[in-house]
ROVO-288037 format. One line per field, with one value per residue (C-alpha): x, y, z. Coordinates in steps of 0.001 Angstrom, whole numbers, plus 500000, padded with zeros to 6 digits. Last residue first. Layout:
% residues N
xx	X | ...
yy	Y | ...
zz	Z | ...
//
This chain:
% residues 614
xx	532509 | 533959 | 532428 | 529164 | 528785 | 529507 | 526911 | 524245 | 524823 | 524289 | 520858 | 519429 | 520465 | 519241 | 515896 | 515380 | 515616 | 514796 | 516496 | 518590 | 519297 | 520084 | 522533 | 524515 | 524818 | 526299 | 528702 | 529431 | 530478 | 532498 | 534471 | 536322 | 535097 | 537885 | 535725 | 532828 | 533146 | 533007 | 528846 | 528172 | 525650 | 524246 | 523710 | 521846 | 519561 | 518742 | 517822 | 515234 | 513461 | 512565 | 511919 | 511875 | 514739 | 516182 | 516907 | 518391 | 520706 | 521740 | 522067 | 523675 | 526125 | 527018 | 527726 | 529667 | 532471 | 532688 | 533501 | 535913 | 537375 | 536764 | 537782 | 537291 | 540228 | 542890 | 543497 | 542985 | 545955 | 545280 | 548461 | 547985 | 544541 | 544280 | 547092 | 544988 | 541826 | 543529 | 544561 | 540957 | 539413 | 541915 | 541270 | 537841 | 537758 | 540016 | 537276 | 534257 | 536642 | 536867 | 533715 | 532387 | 534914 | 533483 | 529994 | 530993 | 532567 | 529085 | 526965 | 528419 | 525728 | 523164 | 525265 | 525057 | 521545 | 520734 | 522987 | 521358 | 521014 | 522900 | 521860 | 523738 | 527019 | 528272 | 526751 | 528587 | 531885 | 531642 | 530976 | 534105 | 536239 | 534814 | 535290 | 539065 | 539470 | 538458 | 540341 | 537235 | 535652 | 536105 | 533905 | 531280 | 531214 | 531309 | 528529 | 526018 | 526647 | 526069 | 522940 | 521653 | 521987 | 520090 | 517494 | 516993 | 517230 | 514429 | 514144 | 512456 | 515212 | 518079 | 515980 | 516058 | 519408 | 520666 | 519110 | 520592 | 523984 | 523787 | 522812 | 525891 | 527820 | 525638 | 527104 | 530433 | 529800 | 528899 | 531912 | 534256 | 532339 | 532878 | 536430 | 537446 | 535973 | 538160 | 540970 | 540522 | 544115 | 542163 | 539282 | 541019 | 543955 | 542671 | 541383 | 544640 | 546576 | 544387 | 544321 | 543018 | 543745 | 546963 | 546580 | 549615 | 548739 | 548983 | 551298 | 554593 | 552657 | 551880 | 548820 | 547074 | 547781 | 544238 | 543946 | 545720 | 543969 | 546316 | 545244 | 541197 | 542899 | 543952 | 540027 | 539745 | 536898 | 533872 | 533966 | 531272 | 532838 | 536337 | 535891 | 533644 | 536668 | 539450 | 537310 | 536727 | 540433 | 541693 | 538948 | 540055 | 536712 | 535279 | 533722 | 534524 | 533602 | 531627 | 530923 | 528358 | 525307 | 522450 | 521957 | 524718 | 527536 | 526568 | 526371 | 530154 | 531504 | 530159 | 532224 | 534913 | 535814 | 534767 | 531928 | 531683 | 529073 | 529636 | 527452 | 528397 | 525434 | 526305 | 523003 | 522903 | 520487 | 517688 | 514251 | 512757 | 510850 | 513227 | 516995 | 516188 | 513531 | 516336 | 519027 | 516573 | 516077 | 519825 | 520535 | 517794 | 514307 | 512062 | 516325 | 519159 | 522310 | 523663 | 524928 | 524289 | 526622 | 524954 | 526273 | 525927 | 522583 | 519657 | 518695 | 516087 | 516213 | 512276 | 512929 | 516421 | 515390 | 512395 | 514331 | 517128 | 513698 | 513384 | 516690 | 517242 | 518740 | 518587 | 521593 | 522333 | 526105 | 527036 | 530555 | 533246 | 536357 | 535532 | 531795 | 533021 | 534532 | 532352 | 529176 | 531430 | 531949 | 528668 | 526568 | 528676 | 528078 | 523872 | 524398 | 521356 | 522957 | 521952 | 524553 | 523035 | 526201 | 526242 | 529456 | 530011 | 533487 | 534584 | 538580 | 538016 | 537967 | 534030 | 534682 | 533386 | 529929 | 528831 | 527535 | 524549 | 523265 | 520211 | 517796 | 516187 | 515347 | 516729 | 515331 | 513458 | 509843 | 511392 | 511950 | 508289 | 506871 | 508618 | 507468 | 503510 | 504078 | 505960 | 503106 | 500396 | 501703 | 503489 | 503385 | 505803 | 508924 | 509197 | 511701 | 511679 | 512476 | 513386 | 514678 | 517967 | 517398 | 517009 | 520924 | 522901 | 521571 | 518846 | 520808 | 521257 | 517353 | 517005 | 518945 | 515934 | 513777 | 511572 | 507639 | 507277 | 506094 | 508560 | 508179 | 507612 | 508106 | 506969 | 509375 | 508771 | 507024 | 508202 | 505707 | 508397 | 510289 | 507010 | 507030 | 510011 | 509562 | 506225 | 508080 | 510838 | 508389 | 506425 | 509577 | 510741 | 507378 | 506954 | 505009 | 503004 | 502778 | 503052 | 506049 | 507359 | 504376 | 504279 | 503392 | 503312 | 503494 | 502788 | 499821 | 499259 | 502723 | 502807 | 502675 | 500711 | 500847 | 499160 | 497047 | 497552 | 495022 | 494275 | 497473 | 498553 | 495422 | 496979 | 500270 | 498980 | 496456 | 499904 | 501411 | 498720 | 496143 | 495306 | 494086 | 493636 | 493889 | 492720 | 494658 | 492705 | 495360 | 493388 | 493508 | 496881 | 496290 | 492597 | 494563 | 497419 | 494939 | 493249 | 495941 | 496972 | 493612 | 493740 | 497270 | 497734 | 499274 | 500059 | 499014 | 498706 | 498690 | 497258 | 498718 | 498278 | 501701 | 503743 | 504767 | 500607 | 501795 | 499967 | 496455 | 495800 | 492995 | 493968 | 496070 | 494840 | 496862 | 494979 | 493564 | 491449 | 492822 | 489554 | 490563 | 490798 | 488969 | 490115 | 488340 | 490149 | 490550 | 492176 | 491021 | 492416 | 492930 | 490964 | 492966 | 491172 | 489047 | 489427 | 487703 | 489919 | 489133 | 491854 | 489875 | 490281 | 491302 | 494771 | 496102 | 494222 | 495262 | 498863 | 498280 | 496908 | 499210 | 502032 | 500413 | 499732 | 503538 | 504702 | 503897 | 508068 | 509077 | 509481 | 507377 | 507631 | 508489 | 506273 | 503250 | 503993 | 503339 | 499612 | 497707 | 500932 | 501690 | 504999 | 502328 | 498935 | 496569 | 496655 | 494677 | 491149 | 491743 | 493104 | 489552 | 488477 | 491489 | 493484 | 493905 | 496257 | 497196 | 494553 | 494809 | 493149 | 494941 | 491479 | 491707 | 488393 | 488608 | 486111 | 486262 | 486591 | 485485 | 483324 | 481648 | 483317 | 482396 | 483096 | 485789 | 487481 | 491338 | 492259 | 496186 | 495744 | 497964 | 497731 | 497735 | 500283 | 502633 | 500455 | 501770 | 504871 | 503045 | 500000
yy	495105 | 494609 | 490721 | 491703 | 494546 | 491727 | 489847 | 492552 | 493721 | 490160 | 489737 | 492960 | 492317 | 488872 | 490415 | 492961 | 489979 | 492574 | 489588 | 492481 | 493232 | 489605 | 489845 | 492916 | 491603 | 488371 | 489853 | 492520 | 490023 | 487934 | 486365 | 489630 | 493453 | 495827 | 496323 | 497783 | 501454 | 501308 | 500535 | 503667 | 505445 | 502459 | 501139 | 504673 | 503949 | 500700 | 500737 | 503194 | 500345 | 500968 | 497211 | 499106 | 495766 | 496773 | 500626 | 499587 | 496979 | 499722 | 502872 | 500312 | 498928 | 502761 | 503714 | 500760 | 501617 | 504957 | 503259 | 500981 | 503380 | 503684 | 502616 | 504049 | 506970 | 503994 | 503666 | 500306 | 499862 | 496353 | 494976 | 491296 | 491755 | 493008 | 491239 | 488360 | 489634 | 490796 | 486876 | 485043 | 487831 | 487351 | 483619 | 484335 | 486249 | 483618 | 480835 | 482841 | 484419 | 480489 | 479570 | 483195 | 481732 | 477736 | 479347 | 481438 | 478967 | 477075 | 479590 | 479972 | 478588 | 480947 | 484247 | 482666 | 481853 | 485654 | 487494 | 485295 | 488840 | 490880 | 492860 | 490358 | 489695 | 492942 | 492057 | 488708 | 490089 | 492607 | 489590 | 487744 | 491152 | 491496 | 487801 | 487798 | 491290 | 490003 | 493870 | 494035 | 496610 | 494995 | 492370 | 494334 | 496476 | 493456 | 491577 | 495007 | 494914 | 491127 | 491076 | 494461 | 492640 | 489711 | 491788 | 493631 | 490553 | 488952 | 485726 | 483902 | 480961 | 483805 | 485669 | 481905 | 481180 | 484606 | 484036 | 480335 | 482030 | 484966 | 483103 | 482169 | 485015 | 487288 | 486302 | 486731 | 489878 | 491089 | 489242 | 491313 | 494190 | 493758 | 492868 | 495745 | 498120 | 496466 | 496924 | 500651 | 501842 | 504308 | 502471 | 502941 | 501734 | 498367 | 497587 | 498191 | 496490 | 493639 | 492533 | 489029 | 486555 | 485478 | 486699 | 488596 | 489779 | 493353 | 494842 | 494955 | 496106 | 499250 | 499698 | 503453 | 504833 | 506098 | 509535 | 511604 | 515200 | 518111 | 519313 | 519791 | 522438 | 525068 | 524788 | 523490 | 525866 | 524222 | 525606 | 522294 | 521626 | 521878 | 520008 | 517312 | 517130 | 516369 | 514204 | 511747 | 511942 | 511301 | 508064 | 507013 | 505521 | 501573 | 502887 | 505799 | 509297 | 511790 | 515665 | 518166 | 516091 | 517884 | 514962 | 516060 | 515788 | 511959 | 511133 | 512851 | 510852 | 507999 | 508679 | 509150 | 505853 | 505345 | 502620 | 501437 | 504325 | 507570 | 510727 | 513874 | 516225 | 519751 | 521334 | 524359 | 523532 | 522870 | 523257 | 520545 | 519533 | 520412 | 519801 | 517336 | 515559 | 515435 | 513926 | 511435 | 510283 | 510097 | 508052 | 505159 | 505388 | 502100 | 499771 | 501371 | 501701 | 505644 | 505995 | 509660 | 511324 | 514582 | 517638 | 520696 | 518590 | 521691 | 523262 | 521802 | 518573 | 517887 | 517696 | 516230 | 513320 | 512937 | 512917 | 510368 | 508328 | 507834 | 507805 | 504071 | 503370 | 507177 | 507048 | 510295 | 511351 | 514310 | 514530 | 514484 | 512198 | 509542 | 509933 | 509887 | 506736 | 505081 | 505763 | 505157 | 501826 | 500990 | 501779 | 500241 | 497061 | 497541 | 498510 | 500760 | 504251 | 507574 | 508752 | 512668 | 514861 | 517264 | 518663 | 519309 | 518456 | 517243 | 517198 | 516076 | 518234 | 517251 | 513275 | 512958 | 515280 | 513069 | 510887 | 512978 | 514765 | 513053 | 515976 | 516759 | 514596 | 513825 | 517657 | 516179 | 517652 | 516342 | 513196 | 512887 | 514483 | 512278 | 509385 | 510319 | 510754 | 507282 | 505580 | 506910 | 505219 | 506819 | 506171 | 508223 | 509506 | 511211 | 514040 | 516000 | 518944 | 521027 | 524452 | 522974 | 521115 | 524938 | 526238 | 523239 | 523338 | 521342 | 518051 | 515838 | 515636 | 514002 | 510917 | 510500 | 509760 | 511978 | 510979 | 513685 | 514233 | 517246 | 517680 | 521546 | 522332 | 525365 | 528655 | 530099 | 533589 | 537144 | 537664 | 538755 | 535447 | 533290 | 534889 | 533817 | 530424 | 530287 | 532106 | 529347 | 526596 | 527620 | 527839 | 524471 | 522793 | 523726 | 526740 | 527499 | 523531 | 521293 | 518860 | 518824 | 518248 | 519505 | 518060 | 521119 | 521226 | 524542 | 525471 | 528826 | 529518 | 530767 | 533523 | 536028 | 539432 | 540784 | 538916 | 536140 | 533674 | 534763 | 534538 | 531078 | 530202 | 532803 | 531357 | 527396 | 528925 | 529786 | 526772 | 524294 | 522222 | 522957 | 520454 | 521203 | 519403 | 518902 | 516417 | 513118 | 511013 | 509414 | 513150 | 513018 | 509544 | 511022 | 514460 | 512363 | 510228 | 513116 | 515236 | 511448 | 511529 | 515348 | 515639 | 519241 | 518829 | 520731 | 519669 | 521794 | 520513 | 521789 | 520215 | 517824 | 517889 | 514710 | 513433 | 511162 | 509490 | 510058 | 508160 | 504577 | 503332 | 500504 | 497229 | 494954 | 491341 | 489002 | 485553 | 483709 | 484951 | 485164 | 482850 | 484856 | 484900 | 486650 | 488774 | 490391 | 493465 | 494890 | 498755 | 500258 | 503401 | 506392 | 506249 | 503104 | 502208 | 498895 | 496851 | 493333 | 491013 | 488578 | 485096 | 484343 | 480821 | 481654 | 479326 | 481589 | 484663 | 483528 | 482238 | 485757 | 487509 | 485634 | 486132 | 489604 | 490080 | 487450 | 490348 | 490172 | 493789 | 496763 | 500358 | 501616 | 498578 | 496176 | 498905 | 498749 | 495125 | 495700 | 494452 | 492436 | 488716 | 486573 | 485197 | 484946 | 487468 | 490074 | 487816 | 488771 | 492184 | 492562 | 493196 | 495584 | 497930 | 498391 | 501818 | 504031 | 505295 | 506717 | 503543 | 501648 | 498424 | 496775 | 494261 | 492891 | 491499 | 488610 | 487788 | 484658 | 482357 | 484641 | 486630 | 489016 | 490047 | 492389 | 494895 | 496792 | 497470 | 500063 | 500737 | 503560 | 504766 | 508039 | 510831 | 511142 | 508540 | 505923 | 502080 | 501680 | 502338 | 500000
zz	532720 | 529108 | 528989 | 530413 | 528176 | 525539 | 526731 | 527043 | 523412 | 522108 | 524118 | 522898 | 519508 | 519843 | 521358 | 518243 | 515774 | 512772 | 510717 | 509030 | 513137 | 514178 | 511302 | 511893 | 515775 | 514589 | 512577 | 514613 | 517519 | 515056 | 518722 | 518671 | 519380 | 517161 | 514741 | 517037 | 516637 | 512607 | 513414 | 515608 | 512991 | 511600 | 514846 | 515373 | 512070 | 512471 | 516291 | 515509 | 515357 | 518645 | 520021 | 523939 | 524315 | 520772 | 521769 | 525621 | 523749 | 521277 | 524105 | 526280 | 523640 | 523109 | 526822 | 527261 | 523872 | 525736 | 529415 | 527028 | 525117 | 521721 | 518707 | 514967 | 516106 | 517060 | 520600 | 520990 | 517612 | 516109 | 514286 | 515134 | 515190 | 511666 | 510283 | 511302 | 509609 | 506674 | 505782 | 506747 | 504783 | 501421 | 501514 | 501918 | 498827 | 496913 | 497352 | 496556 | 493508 | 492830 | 492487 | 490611 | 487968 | 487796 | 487814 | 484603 | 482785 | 483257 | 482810 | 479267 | 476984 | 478805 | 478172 | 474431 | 474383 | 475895 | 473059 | 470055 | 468542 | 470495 | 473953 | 475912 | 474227 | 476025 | 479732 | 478619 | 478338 | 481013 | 483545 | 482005 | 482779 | 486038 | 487310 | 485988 | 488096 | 491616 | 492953 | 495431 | 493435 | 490276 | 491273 | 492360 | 489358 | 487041 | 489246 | 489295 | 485398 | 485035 | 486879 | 484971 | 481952 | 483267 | 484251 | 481189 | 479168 | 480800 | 478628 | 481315 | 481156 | 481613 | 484831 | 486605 | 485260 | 486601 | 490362 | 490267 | 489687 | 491693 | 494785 | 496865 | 494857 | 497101 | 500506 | 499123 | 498183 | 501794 | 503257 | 500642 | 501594 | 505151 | 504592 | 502326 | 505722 | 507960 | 505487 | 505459 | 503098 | 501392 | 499651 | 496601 | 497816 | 499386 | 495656 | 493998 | 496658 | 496673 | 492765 | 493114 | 490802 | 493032 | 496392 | 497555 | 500878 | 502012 | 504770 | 502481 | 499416 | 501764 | 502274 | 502126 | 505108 | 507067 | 507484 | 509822 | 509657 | 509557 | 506551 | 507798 | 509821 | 507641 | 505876 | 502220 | 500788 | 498887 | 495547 | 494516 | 491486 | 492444 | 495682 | 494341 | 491521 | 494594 | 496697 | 493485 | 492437 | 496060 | 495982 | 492834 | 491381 | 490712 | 488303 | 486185 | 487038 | 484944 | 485338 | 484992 | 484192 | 481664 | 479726 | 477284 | 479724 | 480309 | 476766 | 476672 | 479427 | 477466 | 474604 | 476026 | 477968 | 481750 | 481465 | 485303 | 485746 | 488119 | 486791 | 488878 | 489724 | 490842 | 491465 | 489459 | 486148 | 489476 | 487930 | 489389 | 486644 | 483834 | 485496 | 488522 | 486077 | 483321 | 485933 | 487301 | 483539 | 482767 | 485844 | 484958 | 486597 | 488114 | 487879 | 487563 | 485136 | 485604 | 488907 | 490008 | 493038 | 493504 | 494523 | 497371 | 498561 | 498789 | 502318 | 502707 | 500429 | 499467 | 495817 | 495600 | 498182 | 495882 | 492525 | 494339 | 495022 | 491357 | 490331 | 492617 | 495986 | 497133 | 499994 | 502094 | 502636 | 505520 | 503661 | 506583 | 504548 | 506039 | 505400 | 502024 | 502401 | 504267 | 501910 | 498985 | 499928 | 501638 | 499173 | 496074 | 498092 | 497973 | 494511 | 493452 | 493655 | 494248 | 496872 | 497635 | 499118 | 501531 | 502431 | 505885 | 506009 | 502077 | 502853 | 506851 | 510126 | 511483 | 510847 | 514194 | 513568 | 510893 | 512953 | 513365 | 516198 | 518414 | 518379 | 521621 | 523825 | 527942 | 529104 | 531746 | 530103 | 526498 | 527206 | 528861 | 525722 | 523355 | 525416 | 525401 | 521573 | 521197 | 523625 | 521610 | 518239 | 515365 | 511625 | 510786 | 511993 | 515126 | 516090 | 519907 | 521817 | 518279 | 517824 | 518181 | 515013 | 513632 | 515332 | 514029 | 510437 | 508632 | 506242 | 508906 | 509527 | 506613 | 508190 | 510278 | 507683 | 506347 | 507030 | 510046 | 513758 | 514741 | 518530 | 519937 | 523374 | 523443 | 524312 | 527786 | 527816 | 527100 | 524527 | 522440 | 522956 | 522720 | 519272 | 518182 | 519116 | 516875 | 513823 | 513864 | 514465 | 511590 | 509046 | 510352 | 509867 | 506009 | 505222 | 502179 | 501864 | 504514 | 505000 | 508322 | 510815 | 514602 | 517389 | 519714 | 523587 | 525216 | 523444 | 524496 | 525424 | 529408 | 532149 | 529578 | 531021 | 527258 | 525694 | 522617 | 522512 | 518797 | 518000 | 518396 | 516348 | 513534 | 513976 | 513666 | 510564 | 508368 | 509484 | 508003 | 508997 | 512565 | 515141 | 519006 | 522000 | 525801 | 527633 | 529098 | 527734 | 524885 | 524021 | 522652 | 520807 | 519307 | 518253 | 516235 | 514694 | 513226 | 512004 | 510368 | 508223 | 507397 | 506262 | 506612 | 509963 | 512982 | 516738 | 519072 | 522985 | 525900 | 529084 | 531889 | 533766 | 533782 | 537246 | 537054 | 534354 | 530949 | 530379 | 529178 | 531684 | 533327 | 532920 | 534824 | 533698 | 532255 | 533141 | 530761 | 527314 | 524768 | 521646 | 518152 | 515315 | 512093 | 509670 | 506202 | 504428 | 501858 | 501143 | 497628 | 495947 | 494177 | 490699 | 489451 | 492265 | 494969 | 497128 | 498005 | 500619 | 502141 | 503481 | 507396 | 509248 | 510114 | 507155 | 504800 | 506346 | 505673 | 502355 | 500924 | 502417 | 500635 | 497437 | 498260 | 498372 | 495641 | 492801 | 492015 | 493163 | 491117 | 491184 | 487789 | 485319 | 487506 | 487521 | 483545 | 483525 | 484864 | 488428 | 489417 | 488861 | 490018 | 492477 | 492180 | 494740 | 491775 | 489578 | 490539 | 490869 | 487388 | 485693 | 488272 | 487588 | 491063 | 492337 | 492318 | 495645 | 498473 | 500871 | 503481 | 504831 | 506876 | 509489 | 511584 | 514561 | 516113 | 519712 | 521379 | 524502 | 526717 | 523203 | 520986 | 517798 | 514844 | 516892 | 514509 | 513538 | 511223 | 509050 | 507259 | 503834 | 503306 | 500311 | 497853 | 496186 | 497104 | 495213 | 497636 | 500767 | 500000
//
């Protein structure tokens, strides 16, 4: 329902049908304002591998398995998925399921805010009517009085109108407020709200941003307006998340959690903002750490579509874009033209980066409006020195004196035949931990990359198989496995031919023998940096930490995943280089509980190896 509603709401009810001494009967309904299913597809949509029209698979992705899967579920829980739907009006699914009355339960009372916190009158600002709503039902679930207002222009004016001389205190002194409105987006009405307690003499509000941006978004608003803010929610949020915020925020615990960007504060690119729109999940991380490294605040768009978006609601704008060219629901060139024409932005530096460096596509990329091209895998010092030139951004004395890491000498690196890793350790700037994540990473996708493109080969789906080959080429070369690139480019040429798809399919074979043995020489190459990585381990090294600092942040993470806040994500994401030097494959183990969104592994993990620090 999310991925199909562009605009609008998706909403998530629960109704009472039933309920007698032994069960009671709830009814589910997914509500949504997105684009409707045709009434001639809504009878297949529940197969799988089917969507409502091929174009929708071209747009939005994704396989059609989803409702499939739903289906089956509800099906083996006794209900039956129902489907009432509008072209261009949305869709409701719904189902009923029974459920057995518990005998003995707990009192738990009357859901209302603890008796320390101050009843209070409460604003709430949002233009989306459905979620306006919700938010003023949860804050009045607490027996608090509050008010709804649609836009920023009508918060001031109902701030206003209450507005008499000798006040003692705000109006409203707590404010949910929205981000996104138009007219006047949240920040701009917060600003003017906080400025007029000051004239009035009175305490500021405590104003809580309630928003659909991530959390990294807020990385991109300056020092002095997140410091306008008590509290930040991202959408959809419950009663108990509001009721927190507001507790957090009355003993001065919230506030905005700064970014991680903030330790890499005297790099080349400090402060830099810089949009990643890239589909490779490896190519992420790389250039994510790197340029972090370096003190770029990066965000990551994982296709040209949502890099559009990110461009579109950035506030202030991204100083350059970092556009891949080959990706899947909108291509590099198109994101660029909708940045240029729709947008309207011909001054946002956008640098195209594609594993096809020669001339001629340099000059494609100039002609679609980009300013610059990069080849793939790039020269980190060659990719910090043109965002510097292109952006203007000023070098400060300081950032000189910053001790990066030493790119590896071919003393400290081992010589694995077929695998060129002193090449591929330099361009990541000498950060072996971070080569060994990736290399584990890739690894983990060469188990399935085979089966995945004989499955897309015998379906004829030669825009998926050539996108398999050019996501294993740039992965390959990445990690210095330069045999596996260069028979990968081969067949993502032969490809598009006549005859191209029989012939990739006639030479699965070589192929499987190849990806075989870069599996083989890739953990090879992990087993080898990991010992010279302990053997040579510095504890005071800047991605280390103390141990009372190293205890603080397994706290804040095992604390996180016990509340199950999946926050979680985000912060580990944040802290993640500060665990290398934690043995027994701690990260490991702790990366994978949290992809499995096993919040009590996490929680478990974290507490033993607090346990083993204390």
């Amino acid at each position: 329902a999310v991925k199909f509603t562009s605009q609008g709401h998706v909403v998530l009810e629960l109704r009472q049908v039933h309920q007698d001494a032994q069960s009671v009967t709830i009814e589910f309904k997914i509500r949504d304002s997105g684009i409707g299913i045709a009434a001639e597809h809504q009878a297949m949509i529940f197969s799988g591998f089917s969507q409502a029209e091929a174009s929708t698979t071209r747009r939005f992705g994704g396989t059609g398995l989803g409702l499939a899967i739903c289906k089956r579920l509800v099906t083996l829980m006794g209900g039956e998925i129902l489907l009432t739907s509008n072209l261009g009006v949305g869709s409701t699914f719904s189902f009923t399921l029974e459920f057995p009355v518990a005998q003995q339960v707990e009192p738990l009372g009357k859901a209302s805010a603890p008796a320390t916190l101050i009843a209070s009158t409460v604003l709430v600002v949002d233009d989306n009517a459905v979620a306006g709503e919700l938010t003023l039902k949860m804050v009045r679930s607490w027996g608090w009085s509050a008010e709804l207002v649609r836009s920023g222009a009508e918060a001031l004016e109902r701030v206003n109108r209450d507005c008499r001389k000798a006040m003692v205190q705000f109006p409203f002194p707590v404010i949910f407020m929205d981000w996104q409105m138009p007219g006047m987006d949240g920040w701009e009405t917060t600003r003017r709200l906080k400025d007029f307690a000051a004239h009035m003499n009175v305490p500021a509000p405590t104003v809580i941003m309630v928003t659909a941006q991530g959390r990294e978004a807020i990385s991109h608003r300056s020092e002095a307006e997140q410091d306008m803010l008590s509290g930040f929610l991202v959408k959809p949020v419950t009663a108990s998340m509001l009721l927190d915020a507001v507790k957090d925020a009355s003993r001065g615990t919230a506030g905005v959690r700064r970014t991680s960007a903030q330790r890499s504060s005297k790099r080349r690119l400090a402060g830099m903002r810089v949009l990643l729109v890239e589909d490779n999940l490896i190519n992420q991380q790389v250039a994510d750490e790197l340029l972090s490294a370096e003190g770029a605040i990066v965000s990551l768009a994982a296709n040209g579509k949502l890099g559009v978006e990110a461009v579109a609601v950035a506030a202030p704008q991204f100083d350059i874009v970092l556009m891949d060219i080959q990706m899947p629901v909108m291509d590099g060139y198109e994101a660029t033209r909708q940045i240029r024409e729709e947008l309207g932005l011909r001054d946002l530096v956008i640098v195209a980066m594609t594993a096809n460096a020669m001339s001629s596509d340099r000059e494609v990329c100039l002609a679609a409006g980009m300013n610059e091209h990069i080849g793939k895998p790039f020269d980190m010092a060659k990719l910090v020195s043109m965002m510097l030139g292109m952006t203007g951004l000023q070098v400060t004395p300081e950032s000189t004196h910053v001790t990066l890491p030493a790119e590896p000498s071919s003393g400290t690196v081992p010589q694995i035949e077929g695998l060129d890793l002193t090449t591929a350790l330099a361009r990541m700037g000498g950060m072996q931990p971070l080569y060994v994540r990736t290399a584990k990473d890739f690894r983990r996708l060469l188990e399935t990359t085979l089966a995945e493109l004989r499955h897309e080969l015998d379906g004829n789906d030669l825009k998926a198989v050539a996108m398999r080959l050019h996501t294993l080429k740039g992965n390959a070369g990445t990690l210095g496995a330069m045999d596996l690139a260069r028979q990968a480019a081969q067949l993502e040429k032969i490809c598009p031919t006549e005859g191209g798809l029989a012939a990739c399919a006639a030479e699965l074979g070589g192929l499987s023998e190849r990806v075989e043995h870069t599996s083989q020489l890739l953990e090879q190459a992990i087993l080898n940096l990991e010992s010279i990585s302990n053997i040579q381990s510095n504890p005071v090294s800047e991605a280390s930490l103390h141990a009372e600092e190293l205890l603080v942040v397994l706290r804040e993470i095992s604390d996180m995943a016990a509340a199950a806040d999946l926050a979680v994500l985000q912060r580990f994401s944040e802290v993640r280089d500060r665990f290398e030097n934690l043995p027994d494959g701690f990260i490991e183990q702790l990366e994978e509980a949290l992809q499995d969104l096993d919040l009590d592994a996490v929680h478990l993990l974290c507490v033993g190896q607090i346990m083993k620090l204390l």
